[in-house]
N, C-alpha and C positions, 0 to 999 in steps of 0.2 A: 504494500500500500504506500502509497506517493503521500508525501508531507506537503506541508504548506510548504517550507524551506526547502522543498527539492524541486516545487513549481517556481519559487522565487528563483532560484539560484540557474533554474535554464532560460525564464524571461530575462535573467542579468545576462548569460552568456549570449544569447538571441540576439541582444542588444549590441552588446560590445563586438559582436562579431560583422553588426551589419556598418560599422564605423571604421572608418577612413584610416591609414596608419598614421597621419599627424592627429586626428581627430581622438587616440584612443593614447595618443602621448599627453596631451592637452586634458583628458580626463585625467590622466594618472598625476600630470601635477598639480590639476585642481583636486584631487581629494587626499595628495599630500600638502596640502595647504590646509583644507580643509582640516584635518587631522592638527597639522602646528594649534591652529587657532580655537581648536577643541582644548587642547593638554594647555595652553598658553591659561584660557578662561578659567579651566577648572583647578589648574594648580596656581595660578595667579603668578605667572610668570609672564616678562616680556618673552616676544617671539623668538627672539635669537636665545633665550635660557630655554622655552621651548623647545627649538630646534637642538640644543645639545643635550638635552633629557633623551631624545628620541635616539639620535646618532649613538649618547652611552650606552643606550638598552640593547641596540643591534649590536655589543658587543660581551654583554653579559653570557659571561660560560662558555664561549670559543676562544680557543687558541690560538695564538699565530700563527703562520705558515713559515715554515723555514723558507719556501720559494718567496717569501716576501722581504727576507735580508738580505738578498741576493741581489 
């Protein structure tokens, strides 16, 4: 049996798929914007302390890469 969330989630692909390749770039950094100005409000932070909240988190619990001293 199909969920609400699995009707949502093919209307979203359905969508995204019927969209442009600059038009689906343009999405992605409008709802990474979106997102700063979420964490900015609810943590009551300016954007750019926003923004480095987000960039710390994408690096919580991963390692470095050796290929990346190189």
């Amino acid at each position: 049996m199909r969920s609400v969330a699995d009707a949502l989630r093919e209307e979203t692909r359905r969508r995204t798929k019927a969209l442009s390749p600059a038009a689906r770039i343009r999405l992605a950094l409008e709802l990474g914007d979106a997102d700063v100005a979420i964490i900015s409000e609810a943590q009551r932070l300016s954007v750019a302390e926003a923004r480095a909240t987000i960039i710390r988190g994408r690096r919580l619990g991963r390692r470095p890469s050796r290929a990346h001293d190189e």
